[in-house]
PyMOL Python script that loads the backbone (N, CA, C, O; Angstrom):
from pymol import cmd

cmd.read_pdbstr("""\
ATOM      1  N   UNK A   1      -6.891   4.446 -10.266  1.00  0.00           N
ATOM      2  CA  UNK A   1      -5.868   3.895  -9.400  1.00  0.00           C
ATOM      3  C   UNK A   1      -5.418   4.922  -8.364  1.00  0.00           C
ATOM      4  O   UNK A   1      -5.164   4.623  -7.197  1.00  0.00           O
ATOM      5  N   UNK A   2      -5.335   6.189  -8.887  1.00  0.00           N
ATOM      6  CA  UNK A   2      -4.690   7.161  -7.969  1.00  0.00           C
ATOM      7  C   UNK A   2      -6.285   7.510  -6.909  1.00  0.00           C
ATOM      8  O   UNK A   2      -6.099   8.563  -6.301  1.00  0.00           O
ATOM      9  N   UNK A   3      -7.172   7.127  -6.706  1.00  0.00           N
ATOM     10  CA  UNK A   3      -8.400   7.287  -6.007  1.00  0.00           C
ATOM     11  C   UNK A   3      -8.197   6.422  -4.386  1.00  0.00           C
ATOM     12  O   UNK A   3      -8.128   6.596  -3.169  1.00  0.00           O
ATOM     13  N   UNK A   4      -8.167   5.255  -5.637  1.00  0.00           N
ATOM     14  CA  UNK A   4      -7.863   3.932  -4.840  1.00  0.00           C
ATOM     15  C   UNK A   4      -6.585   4.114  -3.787  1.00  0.00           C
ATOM     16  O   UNK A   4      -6.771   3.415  -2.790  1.00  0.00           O
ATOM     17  N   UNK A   5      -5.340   4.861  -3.737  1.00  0.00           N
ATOM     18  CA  UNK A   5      -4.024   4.401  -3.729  1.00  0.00           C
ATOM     19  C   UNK A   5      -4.819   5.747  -2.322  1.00  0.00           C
ATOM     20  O   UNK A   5      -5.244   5.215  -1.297  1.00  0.00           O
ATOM     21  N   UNK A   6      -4.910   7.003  -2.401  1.00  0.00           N
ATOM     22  CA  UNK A   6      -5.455   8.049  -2.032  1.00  0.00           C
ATOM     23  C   UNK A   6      -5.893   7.223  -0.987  1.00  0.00           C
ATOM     24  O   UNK A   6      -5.103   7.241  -0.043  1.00  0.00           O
ATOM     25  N   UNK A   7      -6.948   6.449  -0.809  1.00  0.00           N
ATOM     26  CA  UNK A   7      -7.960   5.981  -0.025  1.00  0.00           C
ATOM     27  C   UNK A   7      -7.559   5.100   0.706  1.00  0.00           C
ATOM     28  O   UNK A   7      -8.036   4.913   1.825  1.00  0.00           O
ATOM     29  N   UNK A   8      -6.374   4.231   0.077  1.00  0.00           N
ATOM     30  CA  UNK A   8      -5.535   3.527   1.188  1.00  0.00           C
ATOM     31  C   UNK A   8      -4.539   4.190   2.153  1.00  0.00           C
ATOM     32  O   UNK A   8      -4.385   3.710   3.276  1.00  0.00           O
ATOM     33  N   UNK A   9      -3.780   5.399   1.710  1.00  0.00           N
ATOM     34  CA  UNK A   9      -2.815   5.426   2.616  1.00  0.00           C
ATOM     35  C   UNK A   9      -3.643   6.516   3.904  1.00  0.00           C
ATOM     36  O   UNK A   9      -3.067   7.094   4.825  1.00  0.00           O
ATOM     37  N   UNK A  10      -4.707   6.532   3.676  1.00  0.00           N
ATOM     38  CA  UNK A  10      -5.040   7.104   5.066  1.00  0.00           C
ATOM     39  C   UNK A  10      -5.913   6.101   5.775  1.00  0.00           C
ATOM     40  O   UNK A  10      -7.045   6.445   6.115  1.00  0.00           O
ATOM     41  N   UNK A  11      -5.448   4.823   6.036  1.00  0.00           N
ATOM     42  CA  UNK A  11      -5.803   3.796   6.523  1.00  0.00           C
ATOM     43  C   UNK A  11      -5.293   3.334   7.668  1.00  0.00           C
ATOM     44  O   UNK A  11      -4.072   3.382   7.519  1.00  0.00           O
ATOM     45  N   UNK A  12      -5.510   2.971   8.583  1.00  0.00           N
ATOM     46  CA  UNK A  12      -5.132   2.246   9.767  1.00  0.00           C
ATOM     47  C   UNK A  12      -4.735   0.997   9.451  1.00  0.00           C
ATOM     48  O   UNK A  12      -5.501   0.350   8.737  1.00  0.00           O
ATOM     49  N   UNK A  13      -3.418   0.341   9.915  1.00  0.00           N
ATOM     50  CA  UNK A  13      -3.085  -0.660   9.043  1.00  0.00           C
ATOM     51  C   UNK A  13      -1.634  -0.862   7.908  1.00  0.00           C
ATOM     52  O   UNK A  13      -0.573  -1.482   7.828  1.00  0.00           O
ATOM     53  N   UNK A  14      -2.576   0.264   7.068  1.00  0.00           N
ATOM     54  CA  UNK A  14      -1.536   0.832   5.681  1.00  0.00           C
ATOM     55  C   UNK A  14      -0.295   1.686   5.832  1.00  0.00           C
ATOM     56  O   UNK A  14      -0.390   2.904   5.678  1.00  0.00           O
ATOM     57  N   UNK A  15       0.993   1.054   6.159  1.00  0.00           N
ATOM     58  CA  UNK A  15       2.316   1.147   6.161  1.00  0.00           C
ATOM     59  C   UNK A  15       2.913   2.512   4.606  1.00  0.00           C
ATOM     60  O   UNK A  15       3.531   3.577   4.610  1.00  0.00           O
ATOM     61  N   UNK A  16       2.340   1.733   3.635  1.00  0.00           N
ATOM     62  CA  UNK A  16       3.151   1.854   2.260  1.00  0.00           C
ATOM     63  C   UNK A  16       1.666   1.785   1.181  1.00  0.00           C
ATOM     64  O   UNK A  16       0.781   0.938   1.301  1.00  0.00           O
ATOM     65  N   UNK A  17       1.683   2.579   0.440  1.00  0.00           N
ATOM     66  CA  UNK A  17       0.877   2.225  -0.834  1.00  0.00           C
ATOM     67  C   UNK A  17       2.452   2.535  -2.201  1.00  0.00           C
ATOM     68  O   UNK A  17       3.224   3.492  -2.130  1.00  0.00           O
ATOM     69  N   UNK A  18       2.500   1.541  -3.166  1.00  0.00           N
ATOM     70  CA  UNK A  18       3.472   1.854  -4.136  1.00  0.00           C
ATOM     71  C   UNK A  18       2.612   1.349  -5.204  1.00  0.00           C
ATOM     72  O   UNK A  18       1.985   0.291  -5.145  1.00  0.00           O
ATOM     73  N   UNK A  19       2.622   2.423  -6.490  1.00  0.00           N
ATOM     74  CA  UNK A  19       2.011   1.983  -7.693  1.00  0.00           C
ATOM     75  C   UNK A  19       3.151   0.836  -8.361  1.00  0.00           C
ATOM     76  O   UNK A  19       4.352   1.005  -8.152  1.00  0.00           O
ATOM     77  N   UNK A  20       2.715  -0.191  -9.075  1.00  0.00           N
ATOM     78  CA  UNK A  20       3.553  -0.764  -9.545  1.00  0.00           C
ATOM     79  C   UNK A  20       2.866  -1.006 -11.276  1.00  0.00           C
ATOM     80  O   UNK A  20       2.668  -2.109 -11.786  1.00  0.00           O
ATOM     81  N   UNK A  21       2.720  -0.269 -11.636  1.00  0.00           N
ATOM     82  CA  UNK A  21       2.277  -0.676 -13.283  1.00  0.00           C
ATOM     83  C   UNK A  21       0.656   0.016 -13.022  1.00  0.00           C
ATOM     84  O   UNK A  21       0.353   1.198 -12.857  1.00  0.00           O
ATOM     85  N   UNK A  22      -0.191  -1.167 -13.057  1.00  0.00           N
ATOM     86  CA  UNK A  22      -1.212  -1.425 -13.227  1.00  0.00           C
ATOM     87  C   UNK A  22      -1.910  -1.743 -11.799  1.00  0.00           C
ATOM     88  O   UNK A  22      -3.106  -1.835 -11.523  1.00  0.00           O
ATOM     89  N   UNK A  23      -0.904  -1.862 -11.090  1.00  0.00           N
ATOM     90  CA  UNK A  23      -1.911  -2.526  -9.481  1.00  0.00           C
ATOM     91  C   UNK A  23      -0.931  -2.144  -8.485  1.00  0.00           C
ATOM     92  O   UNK A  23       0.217  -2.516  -8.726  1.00  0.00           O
ATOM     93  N   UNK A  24      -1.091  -1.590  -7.592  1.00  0.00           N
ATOM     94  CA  UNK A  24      -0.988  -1.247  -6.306  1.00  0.00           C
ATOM     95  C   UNK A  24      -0.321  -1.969  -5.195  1.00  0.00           C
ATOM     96  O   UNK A  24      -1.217  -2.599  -4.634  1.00  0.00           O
ATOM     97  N   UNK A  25       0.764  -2.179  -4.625  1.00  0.00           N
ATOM     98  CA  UNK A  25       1.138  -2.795  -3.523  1.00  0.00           C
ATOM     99  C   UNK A  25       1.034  -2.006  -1.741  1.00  0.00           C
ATOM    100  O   UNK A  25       1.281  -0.953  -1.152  1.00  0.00           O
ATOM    101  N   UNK A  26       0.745  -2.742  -1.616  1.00  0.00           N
ATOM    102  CA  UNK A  26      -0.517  -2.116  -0.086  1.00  0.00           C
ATOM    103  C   UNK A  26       0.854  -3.089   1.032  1.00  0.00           C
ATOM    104  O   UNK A  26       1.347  -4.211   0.918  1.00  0.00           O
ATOM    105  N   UNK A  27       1.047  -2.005   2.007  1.00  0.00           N
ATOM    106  CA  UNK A  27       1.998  -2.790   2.608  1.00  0.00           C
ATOM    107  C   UNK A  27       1.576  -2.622   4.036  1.00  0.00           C
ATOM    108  O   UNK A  27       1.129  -1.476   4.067  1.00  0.00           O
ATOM    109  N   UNK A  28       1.455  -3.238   5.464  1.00  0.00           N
ATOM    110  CA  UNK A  28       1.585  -3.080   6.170  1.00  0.00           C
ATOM    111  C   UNK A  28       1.983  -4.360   7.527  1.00  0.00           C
ATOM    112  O   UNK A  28       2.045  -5.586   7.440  1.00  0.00           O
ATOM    113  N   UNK A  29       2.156  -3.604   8.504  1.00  0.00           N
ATOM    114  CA  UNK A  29       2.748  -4.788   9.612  1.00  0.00           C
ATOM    115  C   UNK A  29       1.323  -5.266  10.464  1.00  0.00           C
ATOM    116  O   UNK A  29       1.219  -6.459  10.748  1.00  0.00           O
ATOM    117  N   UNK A  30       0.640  -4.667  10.714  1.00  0.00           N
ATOM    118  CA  UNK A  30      -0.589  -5.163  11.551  1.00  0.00           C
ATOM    119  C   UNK A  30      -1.688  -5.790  10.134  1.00  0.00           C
ATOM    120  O   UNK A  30      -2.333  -5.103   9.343  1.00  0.00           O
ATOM    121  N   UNK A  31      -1.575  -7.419  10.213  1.00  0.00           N
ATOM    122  CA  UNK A  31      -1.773  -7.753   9.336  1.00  0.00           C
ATOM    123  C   UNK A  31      -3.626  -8.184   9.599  1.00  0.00           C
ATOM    124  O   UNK A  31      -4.003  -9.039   8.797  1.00  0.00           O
ATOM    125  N   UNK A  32      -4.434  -7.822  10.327  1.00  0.00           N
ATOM    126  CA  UNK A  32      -5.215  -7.702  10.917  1.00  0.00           C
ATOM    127  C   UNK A  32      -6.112  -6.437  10.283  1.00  0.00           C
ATOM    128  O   UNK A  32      -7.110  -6.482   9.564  1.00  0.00           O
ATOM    129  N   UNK A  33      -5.372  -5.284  10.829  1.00  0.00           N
ATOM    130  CA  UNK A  33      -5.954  -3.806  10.108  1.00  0.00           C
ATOM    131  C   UNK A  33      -5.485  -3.560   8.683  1.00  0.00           C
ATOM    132  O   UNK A  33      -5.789  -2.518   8.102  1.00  0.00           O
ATOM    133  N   UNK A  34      -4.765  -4.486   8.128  1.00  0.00           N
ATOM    134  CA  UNK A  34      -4.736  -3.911   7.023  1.00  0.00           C
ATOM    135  C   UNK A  34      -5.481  -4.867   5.884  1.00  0.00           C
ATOM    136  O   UNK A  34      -5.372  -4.655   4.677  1.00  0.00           O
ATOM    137  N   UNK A  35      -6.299  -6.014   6.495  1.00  0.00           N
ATOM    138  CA  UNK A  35      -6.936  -6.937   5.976  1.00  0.00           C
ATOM    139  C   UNK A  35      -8.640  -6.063   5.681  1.00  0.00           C
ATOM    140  O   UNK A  35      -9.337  -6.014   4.667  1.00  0.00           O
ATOM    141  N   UNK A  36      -8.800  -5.577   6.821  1.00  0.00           N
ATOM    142  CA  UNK A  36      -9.813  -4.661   6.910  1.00  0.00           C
ATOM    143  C   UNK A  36      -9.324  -3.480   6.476  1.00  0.00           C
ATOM    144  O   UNK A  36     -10.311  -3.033   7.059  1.00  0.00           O
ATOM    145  N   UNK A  37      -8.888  -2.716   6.119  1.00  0.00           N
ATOM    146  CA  UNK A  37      -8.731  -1.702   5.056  1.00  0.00           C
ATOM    147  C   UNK A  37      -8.779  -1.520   3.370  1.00  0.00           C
ATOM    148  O   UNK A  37      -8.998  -0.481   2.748  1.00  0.00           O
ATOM    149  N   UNK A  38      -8.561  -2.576   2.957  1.00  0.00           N
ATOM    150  CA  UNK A  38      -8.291  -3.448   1.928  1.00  0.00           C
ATOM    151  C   UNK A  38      -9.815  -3.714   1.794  1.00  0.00           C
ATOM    152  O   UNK A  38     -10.507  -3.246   0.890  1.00  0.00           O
ATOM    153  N   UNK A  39     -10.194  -4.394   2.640  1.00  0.00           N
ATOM    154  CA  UNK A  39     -12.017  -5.189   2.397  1.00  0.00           C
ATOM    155  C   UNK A  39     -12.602  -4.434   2.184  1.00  0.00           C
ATOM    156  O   UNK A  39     -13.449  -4.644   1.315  1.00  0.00           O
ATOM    157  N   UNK A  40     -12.541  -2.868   2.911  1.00  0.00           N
ATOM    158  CA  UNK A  40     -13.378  -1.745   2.894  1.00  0.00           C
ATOM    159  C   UNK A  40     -13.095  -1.025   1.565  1.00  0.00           C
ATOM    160  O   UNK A  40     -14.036  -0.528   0.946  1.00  0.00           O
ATOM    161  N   UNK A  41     -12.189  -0.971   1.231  1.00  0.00           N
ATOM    162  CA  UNK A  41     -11.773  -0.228  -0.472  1.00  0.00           C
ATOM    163  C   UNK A  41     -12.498  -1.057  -1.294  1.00  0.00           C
ATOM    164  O   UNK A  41     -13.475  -0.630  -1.908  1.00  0.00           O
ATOM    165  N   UNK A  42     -12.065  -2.382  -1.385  1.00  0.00           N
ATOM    166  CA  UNK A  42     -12.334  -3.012  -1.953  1.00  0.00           C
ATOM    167  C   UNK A  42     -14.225  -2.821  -2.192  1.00  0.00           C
ATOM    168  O   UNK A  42     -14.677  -3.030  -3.317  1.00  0.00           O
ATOM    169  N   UNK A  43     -14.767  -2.593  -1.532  1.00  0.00           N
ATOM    170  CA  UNK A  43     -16.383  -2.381  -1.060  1.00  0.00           C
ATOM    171  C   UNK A  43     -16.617  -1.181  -1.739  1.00  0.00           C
ATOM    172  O   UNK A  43     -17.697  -0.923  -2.270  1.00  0.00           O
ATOM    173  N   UNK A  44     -15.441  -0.279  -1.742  1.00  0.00           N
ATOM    174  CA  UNK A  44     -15.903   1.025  -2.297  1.00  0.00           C
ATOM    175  C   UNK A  44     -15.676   1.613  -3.516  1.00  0.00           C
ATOM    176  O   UNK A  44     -15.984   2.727  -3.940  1.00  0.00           O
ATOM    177  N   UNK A  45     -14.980   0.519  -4.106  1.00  0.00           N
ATOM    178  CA  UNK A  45     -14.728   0.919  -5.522  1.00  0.00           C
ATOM    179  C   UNK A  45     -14.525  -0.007  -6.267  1.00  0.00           C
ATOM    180  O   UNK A  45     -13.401  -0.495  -6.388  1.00  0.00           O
ATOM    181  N   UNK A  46     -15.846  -0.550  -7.091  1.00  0.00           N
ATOM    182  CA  UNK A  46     -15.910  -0.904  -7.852  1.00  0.00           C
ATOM    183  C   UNK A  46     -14.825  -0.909  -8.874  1.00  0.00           C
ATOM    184  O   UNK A  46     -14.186   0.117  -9.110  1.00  0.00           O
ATOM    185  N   UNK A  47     -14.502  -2.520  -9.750  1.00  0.00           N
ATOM    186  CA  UNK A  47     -14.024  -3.036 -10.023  1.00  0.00           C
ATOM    187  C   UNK A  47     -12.024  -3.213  -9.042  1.00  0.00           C
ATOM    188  O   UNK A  47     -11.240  -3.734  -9.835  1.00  0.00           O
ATOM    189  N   UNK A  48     -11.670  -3.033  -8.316  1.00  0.00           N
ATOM    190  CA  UNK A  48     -11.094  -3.100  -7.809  1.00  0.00           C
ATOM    191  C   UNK A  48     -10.697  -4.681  -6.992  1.00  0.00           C
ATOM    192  O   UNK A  48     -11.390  -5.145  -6.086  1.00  0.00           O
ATOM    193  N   UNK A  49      -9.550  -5.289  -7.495  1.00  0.00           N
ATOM    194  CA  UNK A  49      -9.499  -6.601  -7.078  1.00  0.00           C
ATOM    195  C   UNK A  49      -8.372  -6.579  -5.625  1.00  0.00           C
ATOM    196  O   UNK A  49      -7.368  -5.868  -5.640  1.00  0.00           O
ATOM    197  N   UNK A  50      -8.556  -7.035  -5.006  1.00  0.00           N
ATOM    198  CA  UNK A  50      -7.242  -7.251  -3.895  1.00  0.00           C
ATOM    199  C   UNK A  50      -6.568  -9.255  -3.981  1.00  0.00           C
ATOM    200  O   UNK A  50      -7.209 -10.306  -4.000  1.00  0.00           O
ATOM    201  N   UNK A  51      -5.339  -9.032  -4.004  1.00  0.00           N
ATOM    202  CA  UNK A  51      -4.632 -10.354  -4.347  1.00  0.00           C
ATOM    203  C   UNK A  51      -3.944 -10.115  -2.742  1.00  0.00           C
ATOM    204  O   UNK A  51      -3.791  -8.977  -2.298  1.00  0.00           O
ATOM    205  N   UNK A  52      -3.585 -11.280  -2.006  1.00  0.00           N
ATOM    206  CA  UNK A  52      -2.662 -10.883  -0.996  1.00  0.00           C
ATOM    207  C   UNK A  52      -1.353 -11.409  -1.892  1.00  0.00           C
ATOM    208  O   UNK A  52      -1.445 -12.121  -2.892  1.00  0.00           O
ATOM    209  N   UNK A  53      -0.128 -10.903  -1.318  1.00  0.00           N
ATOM    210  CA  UNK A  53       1.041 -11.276  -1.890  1.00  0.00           C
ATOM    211  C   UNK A  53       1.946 -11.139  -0.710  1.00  0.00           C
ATOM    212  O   UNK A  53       1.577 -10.698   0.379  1.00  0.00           O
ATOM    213  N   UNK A  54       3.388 -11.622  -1.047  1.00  0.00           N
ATOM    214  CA  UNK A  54       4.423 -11.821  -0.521  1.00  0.00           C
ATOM    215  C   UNK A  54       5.301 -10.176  -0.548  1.00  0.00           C
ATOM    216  O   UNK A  54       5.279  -9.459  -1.548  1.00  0.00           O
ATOM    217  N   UNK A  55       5.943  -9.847   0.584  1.00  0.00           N
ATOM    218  CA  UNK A  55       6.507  -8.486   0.469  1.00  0.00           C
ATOM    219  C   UNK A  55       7.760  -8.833   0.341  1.00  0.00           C
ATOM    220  O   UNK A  55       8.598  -9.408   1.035  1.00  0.00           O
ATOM    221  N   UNK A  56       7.687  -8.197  -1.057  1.00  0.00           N
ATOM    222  CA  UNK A  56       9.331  -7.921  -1.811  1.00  0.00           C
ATOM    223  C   UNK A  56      10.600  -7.436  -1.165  1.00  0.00           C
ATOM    224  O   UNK A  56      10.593  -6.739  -0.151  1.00  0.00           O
ATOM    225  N   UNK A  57      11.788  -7.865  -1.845  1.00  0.00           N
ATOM    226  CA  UNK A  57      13.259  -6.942  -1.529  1.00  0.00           C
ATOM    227  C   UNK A  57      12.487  -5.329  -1.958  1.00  0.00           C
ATOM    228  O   UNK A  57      12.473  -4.425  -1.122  1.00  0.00           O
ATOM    229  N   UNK A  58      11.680  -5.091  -3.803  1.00  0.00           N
ATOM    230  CA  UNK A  58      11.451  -3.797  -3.910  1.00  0.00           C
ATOM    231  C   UNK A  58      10.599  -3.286  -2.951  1.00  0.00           C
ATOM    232  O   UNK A  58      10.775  -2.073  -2.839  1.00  0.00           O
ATOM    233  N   UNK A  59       9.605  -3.790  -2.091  1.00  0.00           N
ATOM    234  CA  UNK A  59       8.695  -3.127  -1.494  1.00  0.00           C
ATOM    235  C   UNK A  59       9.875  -2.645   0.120  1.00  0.00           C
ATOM    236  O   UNK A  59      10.143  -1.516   0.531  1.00  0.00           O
ATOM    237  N   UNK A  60      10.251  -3.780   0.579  1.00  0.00           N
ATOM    238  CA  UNK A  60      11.419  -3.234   1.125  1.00  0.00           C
ATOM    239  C   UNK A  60      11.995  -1.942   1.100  1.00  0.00           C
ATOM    240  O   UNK A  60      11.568  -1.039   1.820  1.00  0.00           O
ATOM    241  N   UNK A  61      13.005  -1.789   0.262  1.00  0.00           N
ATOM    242  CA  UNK A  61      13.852  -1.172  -0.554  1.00  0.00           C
ATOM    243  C   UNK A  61      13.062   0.730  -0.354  1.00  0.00           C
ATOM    244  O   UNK A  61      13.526   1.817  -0.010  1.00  0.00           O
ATOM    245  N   UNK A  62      11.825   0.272  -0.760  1.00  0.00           N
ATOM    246  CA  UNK A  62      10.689   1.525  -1.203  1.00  0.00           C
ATOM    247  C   UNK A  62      10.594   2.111   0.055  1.00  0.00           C
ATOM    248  O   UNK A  62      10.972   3.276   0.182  1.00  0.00           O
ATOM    249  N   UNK A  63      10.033   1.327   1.263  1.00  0.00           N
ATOM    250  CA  UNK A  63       9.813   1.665   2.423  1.00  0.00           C
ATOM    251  C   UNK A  63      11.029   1.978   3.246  1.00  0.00           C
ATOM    252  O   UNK A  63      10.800   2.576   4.297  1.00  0.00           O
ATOM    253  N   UNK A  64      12.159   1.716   2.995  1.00  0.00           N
ATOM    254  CA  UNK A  64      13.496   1.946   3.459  1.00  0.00           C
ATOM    255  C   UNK A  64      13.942   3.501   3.251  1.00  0.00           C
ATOM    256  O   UNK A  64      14.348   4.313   4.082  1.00  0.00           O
ATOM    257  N   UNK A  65      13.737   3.621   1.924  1.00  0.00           N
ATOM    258  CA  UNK A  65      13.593   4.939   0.721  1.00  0.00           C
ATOM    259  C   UNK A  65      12.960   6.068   1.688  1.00  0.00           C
ATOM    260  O   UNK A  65      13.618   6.965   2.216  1.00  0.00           O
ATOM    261  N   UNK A  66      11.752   5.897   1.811  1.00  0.00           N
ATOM    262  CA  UNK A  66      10.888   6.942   2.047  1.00  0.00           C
ATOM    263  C   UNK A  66      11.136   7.033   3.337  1.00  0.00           C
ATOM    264  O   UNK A  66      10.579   8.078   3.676  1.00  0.00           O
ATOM    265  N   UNK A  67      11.848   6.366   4.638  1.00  0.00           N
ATOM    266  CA  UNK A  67      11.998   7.317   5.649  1.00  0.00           C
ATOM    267  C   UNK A  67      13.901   7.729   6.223  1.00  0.00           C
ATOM    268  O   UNK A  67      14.425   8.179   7.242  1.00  0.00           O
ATOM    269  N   UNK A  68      14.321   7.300   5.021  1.00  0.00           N
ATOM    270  CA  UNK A  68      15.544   8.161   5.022  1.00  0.00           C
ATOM    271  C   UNK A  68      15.839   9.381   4.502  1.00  0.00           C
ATOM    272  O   UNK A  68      15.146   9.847   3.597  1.00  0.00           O
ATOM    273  N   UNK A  69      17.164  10.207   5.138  1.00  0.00           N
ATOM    274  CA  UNK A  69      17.434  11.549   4.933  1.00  0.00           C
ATOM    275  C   UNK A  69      17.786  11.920   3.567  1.00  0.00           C
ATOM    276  O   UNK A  69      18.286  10.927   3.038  1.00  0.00           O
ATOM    277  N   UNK A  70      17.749  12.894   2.770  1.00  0.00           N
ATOM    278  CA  UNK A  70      18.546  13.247   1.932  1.00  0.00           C
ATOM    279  C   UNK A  70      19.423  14.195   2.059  1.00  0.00           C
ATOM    280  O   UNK A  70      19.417  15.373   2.415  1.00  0.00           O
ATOM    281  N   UNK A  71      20.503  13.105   1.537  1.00  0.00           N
ATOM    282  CA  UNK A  71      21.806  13.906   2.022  1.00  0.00           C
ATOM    283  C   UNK A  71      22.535  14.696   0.805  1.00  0.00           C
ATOM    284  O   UNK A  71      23.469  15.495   0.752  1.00  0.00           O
ATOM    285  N   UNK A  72      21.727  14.137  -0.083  1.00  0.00           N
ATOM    286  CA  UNK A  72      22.384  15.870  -1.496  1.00  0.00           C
ATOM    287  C   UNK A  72      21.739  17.244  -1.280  1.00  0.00           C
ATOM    288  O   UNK A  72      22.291  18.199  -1.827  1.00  0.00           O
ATOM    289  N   UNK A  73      20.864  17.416  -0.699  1.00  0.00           N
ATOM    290  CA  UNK A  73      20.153  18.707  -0.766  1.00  0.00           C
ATOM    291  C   UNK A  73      20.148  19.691   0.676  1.00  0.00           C
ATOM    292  O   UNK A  73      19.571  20.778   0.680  1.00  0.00           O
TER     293      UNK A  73
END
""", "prot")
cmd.dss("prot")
cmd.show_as("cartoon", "prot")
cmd.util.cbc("prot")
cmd.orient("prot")
């Protein structure tokens, strides 16, 4: 999974990679390049399934997360 996750976020397309358990949420706004990023993983690593899904409040939330400041440190 961590190969897979690796191989997406240096993707054109790919916004967000977040592990969620067992499978991966792949996030992005150009829904075009990230259809083809996805196809191409998918091509390159065996057993690897892609589901499209609906983007969450958490995937939200995650991507909100990661480009704000921290203000305790």
């Amino acid at each position: 999974l961590d190969q897979v996750a690796e191989a997406l976020q240096c993707r054109a397309g790919v916004d967000q990679v977040a592990p969620f358990g067992a499978t991966l949420h792949v996030v992005g706004s150009d829904k075009q390049a990230l259809k083809a990023a996805l196809a191409d993983v998918e091509k390159q690593h065996k057993g690897v399934t892609v589901t499209p899904g609906e983007t969450s409040l958490e995937d939200v939330f995650i991507q909100f997360m990661a480009g704000s400041k921290d203000n305790m440190g």
